[in-house]
C-alpha positions as CSV (number, residue, x, y, z in Angstrom):
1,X,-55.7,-17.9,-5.5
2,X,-53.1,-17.0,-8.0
3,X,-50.8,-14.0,-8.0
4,X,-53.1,-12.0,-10.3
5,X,-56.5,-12.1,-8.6
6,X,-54.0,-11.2,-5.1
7,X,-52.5,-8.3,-7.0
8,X,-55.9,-7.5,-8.2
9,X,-56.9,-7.1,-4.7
10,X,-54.8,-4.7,-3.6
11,X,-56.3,-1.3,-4.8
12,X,-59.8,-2.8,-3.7
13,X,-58.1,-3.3,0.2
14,X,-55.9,-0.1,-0.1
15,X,-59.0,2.0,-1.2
16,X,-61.0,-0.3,2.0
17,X,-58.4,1.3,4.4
18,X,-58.4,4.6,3.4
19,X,-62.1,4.8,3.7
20,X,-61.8,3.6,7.1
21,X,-59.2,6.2,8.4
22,X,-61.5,8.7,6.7
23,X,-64.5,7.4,9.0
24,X,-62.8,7.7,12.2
25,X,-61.2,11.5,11.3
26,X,-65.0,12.4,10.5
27,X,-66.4,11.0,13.8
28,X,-63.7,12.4,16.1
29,X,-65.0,15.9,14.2
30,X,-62.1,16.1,11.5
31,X,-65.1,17.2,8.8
32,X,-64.8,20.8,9.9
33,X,-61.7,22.7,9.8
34,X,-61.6,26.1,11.6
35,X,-58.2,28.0,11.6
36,X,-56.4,28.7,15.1
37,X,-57.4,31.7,16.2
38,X,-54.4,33.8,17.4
39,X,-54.1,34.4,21.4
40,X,-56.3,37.0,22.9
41,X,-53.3,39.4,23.9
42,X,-55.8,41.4,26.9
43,X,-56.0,37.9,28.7
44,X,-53.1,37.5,30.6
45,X,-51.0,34.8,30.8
46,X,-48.2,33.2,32.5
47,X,-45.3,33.9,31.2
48,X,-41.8,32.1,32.5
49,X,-37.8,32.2,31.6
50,X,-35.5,29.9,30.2
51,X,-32.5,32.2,31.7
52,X,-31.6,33.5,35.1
53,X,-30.6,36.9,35.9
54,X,-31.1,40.2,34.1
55,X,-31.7,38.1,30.7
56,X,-34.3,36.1,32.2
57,X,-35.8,38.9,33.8
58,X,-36.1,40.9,31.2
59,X,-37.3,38.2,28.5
60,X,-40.8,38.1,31.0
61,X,-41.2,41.4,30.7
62,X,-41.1,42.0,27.0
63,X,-43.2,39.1,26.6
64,X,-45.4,40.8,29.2
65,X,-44.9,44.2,27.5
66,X,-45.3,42.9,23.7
67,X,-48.8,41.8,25.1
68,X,-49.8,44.6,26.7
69,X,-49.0,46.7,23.7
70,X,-50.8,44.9,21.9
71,X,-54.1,45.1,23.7
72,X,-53.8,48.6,24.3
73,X,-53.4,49.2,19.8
74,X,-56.3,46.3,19.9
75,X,-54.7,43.9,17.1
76,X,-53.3,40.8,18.1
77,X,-49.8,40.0,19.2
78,X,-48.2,38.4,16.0
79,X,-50.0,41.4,14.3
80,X,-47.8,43.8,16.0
81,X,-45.0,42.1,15.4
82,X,-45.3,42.1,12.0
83,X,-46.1,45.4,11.8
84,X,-43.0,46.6,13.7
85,X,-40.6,44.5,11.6
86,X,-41.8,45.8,8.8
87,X,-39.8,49.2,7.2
88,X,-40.9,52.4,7.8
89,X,-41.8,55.2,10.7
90,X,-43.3,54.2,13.6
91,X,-46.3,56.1,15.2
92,X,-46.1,57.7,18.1
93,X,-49.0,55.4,19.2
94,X,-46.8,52.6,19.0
95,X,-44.0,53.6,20.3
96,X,-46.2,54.7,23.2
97,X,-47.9,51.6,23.7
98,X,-44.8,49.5,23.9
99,X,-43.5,52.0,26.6
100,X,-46.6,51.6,28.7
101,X,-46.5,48.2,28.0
102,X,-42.6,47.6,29.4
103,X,-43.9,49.7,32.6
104,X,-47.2,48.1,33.1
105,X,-45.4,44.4,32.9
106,X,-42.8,46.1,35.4
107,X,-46.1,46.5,37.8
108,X,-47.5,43.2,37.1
109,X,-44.3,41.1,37.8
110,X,-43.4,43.2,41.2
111,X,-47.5,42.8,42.1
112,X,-47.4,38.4,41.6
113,X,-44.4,38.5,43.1
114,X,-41.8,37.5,40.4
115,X,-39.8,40.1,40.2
116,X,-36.3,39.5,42.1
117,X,-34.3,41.7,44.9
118,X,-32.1,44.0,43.2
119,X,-29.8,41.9,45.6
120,X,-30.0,39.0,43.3
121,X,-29.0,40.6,40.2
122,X,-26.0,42.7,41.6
123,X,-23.0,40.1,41.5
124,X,-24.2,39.3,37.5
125,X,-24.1,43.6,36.7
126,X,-20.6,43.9,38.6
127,X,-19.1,41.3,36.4
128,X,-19.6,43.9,33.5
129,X,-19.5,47.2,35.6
130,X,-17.0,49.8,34.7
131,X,-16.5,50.3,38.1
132,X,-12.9,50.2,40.0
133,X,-12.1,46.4,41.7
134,X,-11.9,48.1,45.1
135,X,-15.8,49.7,44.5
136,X,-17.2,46.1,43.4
137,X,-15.5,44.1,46.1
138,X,-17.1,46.7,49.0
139,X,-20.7,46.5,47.0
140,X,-20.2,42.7,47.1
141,X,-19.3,43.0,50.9
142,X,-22.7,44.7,51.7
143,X,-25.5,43.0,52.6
144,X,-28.6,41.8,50.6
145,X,-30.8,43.9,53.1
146,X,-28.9,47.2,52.9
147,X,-28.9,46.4,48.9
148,X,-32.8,45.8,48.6
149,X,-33.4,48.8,50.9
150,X,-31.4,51.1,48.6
151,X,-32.5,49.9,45.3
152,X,-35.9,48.6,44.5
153,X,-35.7,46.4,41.4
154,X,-39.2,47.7,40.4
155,X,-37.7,51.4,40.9
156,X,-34.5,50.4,38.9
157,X,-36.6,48.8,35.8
158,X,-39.0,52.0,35.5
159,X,-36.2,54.1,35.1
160,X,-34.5,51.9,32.8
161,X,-37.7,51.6,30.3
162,X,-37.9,55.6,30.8
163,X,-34.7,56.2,29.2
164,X,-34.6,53.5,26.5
165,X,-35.0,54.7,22.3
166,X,-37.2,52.8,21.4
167,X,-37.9,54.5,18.5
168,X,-34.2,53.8,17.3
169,X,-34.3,50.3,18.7
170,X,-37.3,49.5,15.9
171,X,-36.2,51.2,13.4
172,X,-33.0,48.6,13.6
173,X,-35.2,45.2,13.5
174,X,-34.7,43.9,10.3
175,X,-37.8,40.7,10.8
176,X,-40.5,39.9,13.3
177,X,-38.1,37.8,15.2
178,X,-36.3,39.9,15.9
179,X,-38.4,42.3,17.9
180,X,-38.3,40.5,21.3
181,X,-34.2,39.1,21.1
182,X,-33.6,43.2,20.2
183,X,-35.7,44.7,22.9
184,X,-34.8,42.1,24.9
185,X,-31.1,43.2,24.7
186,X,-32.1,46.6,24.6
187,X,-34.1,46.6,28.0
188,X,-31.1,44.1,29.0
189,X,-28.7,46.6,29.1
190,X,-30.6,49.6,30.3
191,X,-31.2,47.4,33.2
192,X,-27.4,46.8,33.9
193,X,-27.0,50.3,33.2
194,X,-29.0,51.8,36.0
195,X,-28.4,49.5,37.9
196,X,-24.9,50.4,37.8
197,X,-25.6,53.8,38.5
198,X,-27.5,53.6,41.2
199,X,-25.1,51.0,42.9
200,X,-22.3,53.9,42.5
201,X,-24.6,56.6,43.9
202,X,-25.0,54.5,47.6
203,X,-21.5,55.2,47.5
């Protein structure tokens, strides 16, 4: 066979091959496409941390809480995120729902059992406290028991989520990724926050 008829060949085989990768997609159900349909955001799902701490804490619940908002305005969750990137006001609706929806994954996470003893989170907030070295070192000194039976992390979360803007706190997003790293900070630092205060007020 010459190098002609071999060239010659080549389309005939290529075309041969192509047919046959075609074949198998078909049987295996590649002749109907159907888009992914986005995650159902009433159904609840598990939802887990790649941090410790208050960061890692508070990433699970506005994962939890994006969710729940979203069920409760009925549109999916990327669809709320869109729309709460995008400019203008935000309804009262919304801002409601993200509320309830902070509080309700507060109630979740302490009911499964996730959430941790205030006790576990106190040496992280002292490290930023603004409170005097002698105050920290006797809050340090306590024990875990005397810490959990003053402050109930559940307790402590509520009150933060009560007191955040979160009206302000959208109104500073400037894309959809940003609404969980911003909240996430937000809720963060409310948490450190109260925290703080109610670790002076047992003393």
């Amino acid at each position: 066979m010459n190098a002609t008829v071999r060239w010659a060949g080549l389309p005939v085989l290529a075309a041969l091959l192509v047919a046959a990768v075609l074949g198998v997609q078909l049987a295996n159900g590649g002749g109907s496409y159907e888009p992914l349909r986005p995650a159902d955001p009433c159904a609840e799902r598990e939802v887990t941390s790649r941090s410790d701490g208050v960061e890692g804490l508070t990433e699970q619940l506005v994962l939890i809480g994006v969710d729940e908002a979203a069920c409760t305005l009925q549109v999916s969750r990327e669809e709320l995120t869109l729309r709460l990137a995008q400019p203008g006001d935000r309804t009262d609706a919304e801002i409601d729902a993200l509320r309830d929806g902070l509080t309700t994954a507060v109630t979740r996470m302490k009911a499964d059992g996730t959430l941790p003893p205030a006790s576990a989170l106190v040496d992280e907030v002292l490290e930023s406290a603004d409170l005097n070295s002698f105050l920290k070192s006797a809050i340090r000194a306590l024990p875990d028991s005397v810490i959990d039976a003053a402050l109930k992390t559940d307790d402590v979360l509520t009150r933060a989520i009560a007191d955040l803007d979160i009206r302000d706190l959208l109104e500073n997003l400037t894309d959809q990724d940003d609404l969980e790293q911003q909240v996430g900070a937000a809720v963060e630092q409310a948490v450190k926050d109260s925290l703080t205060d109610r670790l002076r007020d047992v003393f």
